[in-house]
C-alpha positions, -999 to 999 in steps of 0.1 A, spaced: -109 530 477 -139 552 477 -167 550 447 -199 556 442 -227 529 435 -225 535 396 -186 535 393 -186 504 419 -206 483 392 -181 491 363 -151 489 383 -166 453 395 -175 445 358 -141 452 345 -127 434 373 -147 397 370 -128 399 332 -95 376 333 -78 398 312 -87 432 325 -83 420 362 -44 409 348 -37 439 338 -54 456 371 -31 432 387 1 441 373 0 474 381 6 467 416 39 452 423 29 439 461 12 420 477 -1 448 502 -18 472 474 -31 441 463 -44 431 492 -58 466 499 -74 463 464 -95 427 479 -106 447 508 -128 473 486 -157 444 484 -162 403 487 -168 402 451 -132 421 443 -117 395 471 -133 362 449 -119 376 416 -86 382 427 -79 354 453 -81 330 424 -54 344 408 -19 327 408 2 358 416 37 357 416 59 392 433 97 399 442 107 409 474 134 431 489 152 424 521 163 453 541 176 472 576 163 503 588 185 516 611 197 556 614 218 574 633 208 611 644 246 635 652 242 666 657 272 693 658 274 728 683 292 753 661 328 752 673 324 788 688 302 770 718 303 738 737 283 716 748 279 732 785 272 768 765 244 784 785 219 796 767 224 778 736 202 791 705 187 763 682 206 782 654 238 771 669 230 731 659 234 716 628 222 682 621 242 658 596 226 633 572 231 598 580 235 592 540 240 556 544 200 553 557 189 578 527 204 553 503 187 521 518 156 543 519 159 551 484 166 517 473 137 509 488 111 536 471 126 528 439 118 489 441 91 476 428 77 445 447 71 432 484 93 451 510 100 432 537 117 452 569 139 429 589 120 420 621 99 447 612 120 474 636 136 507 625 169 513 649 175 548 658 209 559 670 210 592 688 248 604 688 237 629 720 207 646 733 209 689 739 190 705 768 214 740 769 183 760 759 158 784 773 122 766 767 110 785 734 143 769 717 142 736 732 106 730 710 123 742 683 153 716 689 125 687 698 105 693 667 140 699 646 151 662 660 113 648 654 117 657 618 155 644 613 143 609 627 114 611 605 93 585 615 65 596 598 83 584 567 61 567 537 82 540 535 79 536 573 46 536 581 36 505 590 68 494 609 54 481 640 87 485 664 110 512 673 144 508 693 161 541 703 197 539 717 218 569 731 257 570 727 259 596 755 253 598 789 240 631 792 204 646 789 190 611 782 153 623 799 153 645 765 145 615 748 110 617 767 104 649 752 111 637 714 88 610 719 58 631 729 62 650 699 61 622 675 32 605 656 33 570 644 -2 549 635 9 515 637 42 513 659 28 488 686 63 485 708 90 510 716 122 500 735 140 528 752 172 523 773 161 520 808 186 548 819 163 575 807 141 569 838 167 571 865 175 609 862 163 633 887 127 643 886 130 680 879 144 669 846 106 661 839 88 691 852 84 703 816 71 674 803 32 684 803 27 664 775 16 627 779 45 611 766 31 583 739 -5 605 725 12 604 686 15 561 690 -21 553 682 -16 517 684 12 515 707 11 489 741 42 475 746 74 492 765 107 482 761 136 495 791 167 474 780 195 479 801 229 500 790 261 509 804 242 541 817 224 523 843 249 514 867 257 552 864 229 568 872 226 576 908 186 561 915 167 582 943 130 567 945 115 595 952 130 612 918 120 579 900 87 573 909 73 602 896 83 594 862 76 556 861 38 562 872 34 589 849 45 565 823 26 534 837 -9 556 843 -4 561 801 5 523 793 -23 512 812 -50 528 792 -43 512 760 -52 474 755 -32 444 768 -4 468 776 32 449 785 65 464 798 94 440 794 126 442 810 155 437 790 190 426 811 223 431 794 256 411 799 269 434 829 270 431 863 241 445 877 241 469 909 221 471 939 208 507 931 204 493 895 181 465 914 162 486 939 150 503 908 139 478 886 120 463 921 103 496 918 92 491 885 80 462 891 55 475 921 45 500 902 37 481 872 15 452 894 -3 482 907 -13 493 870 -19 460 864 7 459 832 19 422 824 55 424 829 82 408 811 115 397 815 141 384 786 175 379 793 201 351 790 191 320 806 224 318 823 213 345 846 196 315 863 231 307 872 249 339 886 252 341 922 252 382 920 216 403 920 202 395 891 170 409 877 154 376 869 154 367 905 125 392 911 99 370 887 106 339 906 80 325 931 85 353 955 71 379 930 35 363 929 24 386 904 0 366 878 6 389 845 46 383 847 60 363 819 97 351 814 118 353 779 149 335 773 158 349 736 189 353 736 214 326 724 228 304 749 252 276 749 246 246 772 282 226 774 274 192 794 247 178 815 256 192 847 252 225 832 215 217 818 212 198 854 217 232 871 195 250 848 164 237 845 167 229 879 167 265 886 140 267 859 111 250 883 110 285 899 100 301 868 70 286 858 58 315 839 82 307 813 71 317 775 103 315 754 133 295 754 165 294 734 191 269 739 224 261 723 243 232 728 277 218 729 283 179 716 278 160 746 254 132 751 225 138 772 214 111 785 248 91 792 263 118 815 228 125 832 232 84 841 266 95 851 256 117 878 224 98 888 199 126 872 183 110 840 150 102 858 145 132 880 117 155 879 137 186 880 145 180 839 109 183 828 92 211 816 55 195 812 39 215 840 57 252 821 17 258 806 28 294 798 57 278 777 50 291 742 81 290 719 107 270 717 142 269 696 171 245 700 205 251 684 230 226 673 253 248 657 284 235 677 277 202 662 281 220 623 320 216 617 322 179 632 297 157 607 311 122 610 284 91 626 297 94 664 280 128 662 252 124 643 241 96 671 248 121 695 226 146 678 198 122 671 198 112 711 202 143 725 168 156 702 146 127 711 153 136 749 151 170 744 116 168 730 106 143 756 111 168 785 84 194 762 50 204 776 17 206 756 16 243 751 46 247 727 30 266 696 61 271 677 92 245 676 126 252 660 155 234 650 188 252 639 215 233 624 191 200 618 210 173 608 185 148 603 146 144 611 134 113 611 99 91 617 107 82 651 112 120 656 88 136 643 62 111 659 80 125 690 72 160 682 34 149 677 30 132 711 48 157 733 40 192 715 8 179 696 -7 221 694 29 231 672 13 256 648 48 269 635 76 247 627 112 257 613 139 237 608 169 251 591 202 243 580 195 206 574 222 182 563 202 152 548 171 157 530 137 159 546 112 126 539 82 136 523 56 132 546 74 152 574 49 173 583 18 149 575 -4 149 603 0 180 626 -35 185 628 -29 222 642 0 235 618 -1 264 600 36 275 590 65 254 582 101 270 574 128 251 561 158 261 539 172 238 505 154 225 475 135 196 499 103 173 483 77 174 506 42 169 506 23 201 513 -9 190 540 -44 209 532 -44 225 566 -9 245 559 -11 281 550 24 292 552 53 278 537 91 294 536 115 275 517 150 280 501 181 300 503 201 308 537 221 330 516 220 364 506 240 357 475 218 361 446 241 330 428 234 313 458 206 291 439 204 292 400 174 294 377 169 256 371 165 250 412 141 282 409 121 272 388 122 235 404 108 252 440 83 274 417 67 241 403 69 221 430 50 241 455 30 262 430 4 234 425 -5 237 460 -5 280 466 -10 302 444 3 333 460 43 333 459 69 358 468 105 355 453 139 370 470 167 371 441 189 347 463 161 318 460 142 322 494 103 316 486 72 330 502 44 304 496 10 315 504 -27 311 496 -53 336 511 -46 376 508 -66 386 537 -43 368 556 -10 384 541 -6 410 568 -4 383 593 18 359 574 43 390 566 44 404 603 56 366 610 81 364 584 98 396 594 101 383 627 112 345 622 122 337 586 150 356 582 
């Protein structure tokens, strides 16, 4: 907002007035034109951030497919194909989720804040005056320069077609985003041949002001594409030279489920010397029971023999750990990955500690992760242990957490614990002498109710996410809190709990956002909303 000096004092005269500044306020129905409303002067900030303010939110998916159709007089190997002979069809189940959204009044909230694009097949039949005319045609039908889009901070782009994949290239350096920060691209797309390329003058990511982070996630493509160094290299350092010049860039490498090949590997060894030499930090996230397989595995490249100091290792995806000897072999093969930042583990109802005694492994060194410094996140998942409540169990539960936390190092920022069953004193004083820096922590689906000092006395925490109507005392230092619903029935919880939650935790933030199926959003200070949302979109639902 832009005024001058004489308008400025009016507009702040009218806005120090309770019941003007109300009606101001209730004009914007979220908290992001509010928010852009404090951030016109300190004075507007003060009036506002003392009011209690209470919005909806909506919940949604933005994902679109792009098809395309050749009239049925060509085909797809037509020479010579005229941009006239395509015809794009509507993904109509996108324009109504894009709709819904426009029309709703209130916080949107963009499910890890990623849109999903689906590209049927890519085209390259055409002489080079209709090609631009089929790239900027596509540009517009993905439409990422959407209202409703704009400040979506990742982008995934999948292909459902083998062919022409390096057109994707092409489509990106032709589209403009200002706050897209990551884009993830199957990894394919770099393993064609190189004169595929020559046309690409363009640099490939100009229209993604804020962009540092590439994606290459592997597909069932790779292990067809027929990798000649000499073809690849070209490409990869004229993408590397770009991601290098824009701050604290990252490339992460994505492994998928399927075997992977030696030409498959050769490559990704290339990207890997390539990026060290643009100094890039380099990620990897994966399954952790890639630790296990015996075949070429990408993850064997960022163990010790890869001393590369800006390589980090991401185990995200969900993982089932079935008895001791398993977690035995796997955090033995762990040690070599010290520059660990994420793990996710699942487990099967075992006890810990009684079979480790079993195989003469309780005490050894190999089971602790205290000297993993890079070690940032951490999430263990007892949903195995959901459909068999009964006190055997639970006790199994209960031991298996305490030793779980005992092998944590320092450095663990954000703790999680999926299908809870119970968290005790003993536990959480646990959770404060082995991860005593926990800023975020989220425990969900709990069976007993949490005790009301629970999370008393983390001197660093900042977020706590929990799910049920719990009664808990809210510490000064806490900035974040996410409470209610796992469902996305809007029955799920009735008025009277609502309104329960809305008492409860009001007295301690004023700010509050309300999803119709009873998940809260409890907040205090707007010029920290942008933050606090980006998280949510990533972790609270």
């Amino acid at each position: 907002m832009t005024m001058k000096s004489g308008e400025s004092l009016i507009f702040l005269k009218l806005i120090s007035m309770k019941v003007i500044r109300r009606k101001i306020l209730n004009y914007l129905p979220s908290f992001h034109d509010i928010c852009n409303l404090a951030q016109t002067s300190k004075l507007v900030y003060i009036f506002i951030q003392k009011e209690p303010l209470t919005r909806r939110m909506l919940l949604y998916d933005d994902k679109q497919r792009i098809v395309c159709r050749i009239n049925k007089v060509l085909s797809d190997n037509c020479v010579g194909l005229k941009f006239q002979d395509i015809q794009f069809l509507k993904d109509i189940e996108s324009e109504i989720v894009l709709y819904n959204v426009e029309k709703f009044l209130g916080e949107h909230i963009l499910m890890n804040n990623t849109i999903i694009f689906t590209i049927e097949k890519l085209i390259d039949n055409f002489s080079e005056s209709e090609r631009l005319l089929y790239v900027r045609k596509l540009v517009e039908e993905i439409n990422l320069s959407c209202p409703l889009r704009r400040f979506s901070e990742r982008v995934i782009f999948k292909l459902e077609n083998f062919n022409n994949q390096h057109m994707l290239l092409f489509v990106l350096s032709y589209m403009y985003h200002e706050y897209v920060s990551s884009i993830e691209i199957p990894i394919s797309v770099l393993m064609v041949h190189s004169n595929k390329y020559c046309k690409l003058n363009k640099n490939i990511f100009n229209g993604f002001l804020n962009f540092n982070q590439l994606i290459l996630s592997f597909n069932e493509f790779a292990s067809r594409c027929e990798y000649n160094q000499t073809d690849s290299e070209r490409i990869i350092e004229k993408i590397f030279n770009e991601l290098s010049k824009r701050q604290n860039p990252v490339l992460t490498l994505v492994e998928g489920e399927q075997s992977t090949t030696e030409n498959f590997f050769n490559f990704c060894s290339l990207i890997l010397r390539i990026g060290a030499k643009y100094d890039i930090a380099i990620r990897y996230n994966s399954n952790i029971l890639m630790l296990l397989t015996t075949k070429p595995n990408i993850l064997s490249l960022f163990g010790k023999v890869f001393p590369y100091p800006k390589k980090e290792v991401i185990f995200s995806k969900e993982t089932t750990i079935k008895n001791s000897k398993y977690l035995y072999s796997i955090t033995r093969k762990l040690q070599n990955y010290r520059c660990l930042k994420t793990l996710n583990l699942g487990f099967d109802i075992f006890d810990i500690t009684k079979n480790l005694e079993d195989i003469d492994t309780l005490n050894s060194s190999t089971l602790s992760l205290k000297n993993f410094k890079k070690l940032k996140c951490v999430s263990l998942n007892f949903f195995k242990y959901h459909d068999n409540i009964n006190e055997m169990v639970n006790e199994v539960y209960y031991n298996n957490l305490k030793y779980l936390i005992s092998l944590m190092p320092s450095t663990v920022e954000t703790f999680e614990i999926i299908y809870c069953w119970r968290m005790t004193k003993e536990i959480i004083c646990l959770i404060h002498e082995y991860m005593p820096n926990i800023k975020v922590l989220k425990l969900m689906y709990i069976s007993e109710p949490l005790y009301f000092d629970i999370i008393v006395g983390f001197k660093h925490l900042e977020a706590f996410i929990t799910c049920g109507k719990q009664k808990i005392n809210i510490p000064q230092n806490l900035k974040l809190l996410c409470i209610g619903s796992l469902g996305d029935d809007e029955n799920d919880i009735k008025g009277t709990t609502d309104k329960e939650i809305l008492e409860r935790y009001s007295i301690n933030f004023s700010k509050v956002i309300q999803h119709k199926s009873g998940k809260f959003i409890f907040f205090n200070d707007l010029r920290h909303w942008n933050g606090y949302k980006k998280y949510i979109q990533e972790s609270f639902f």
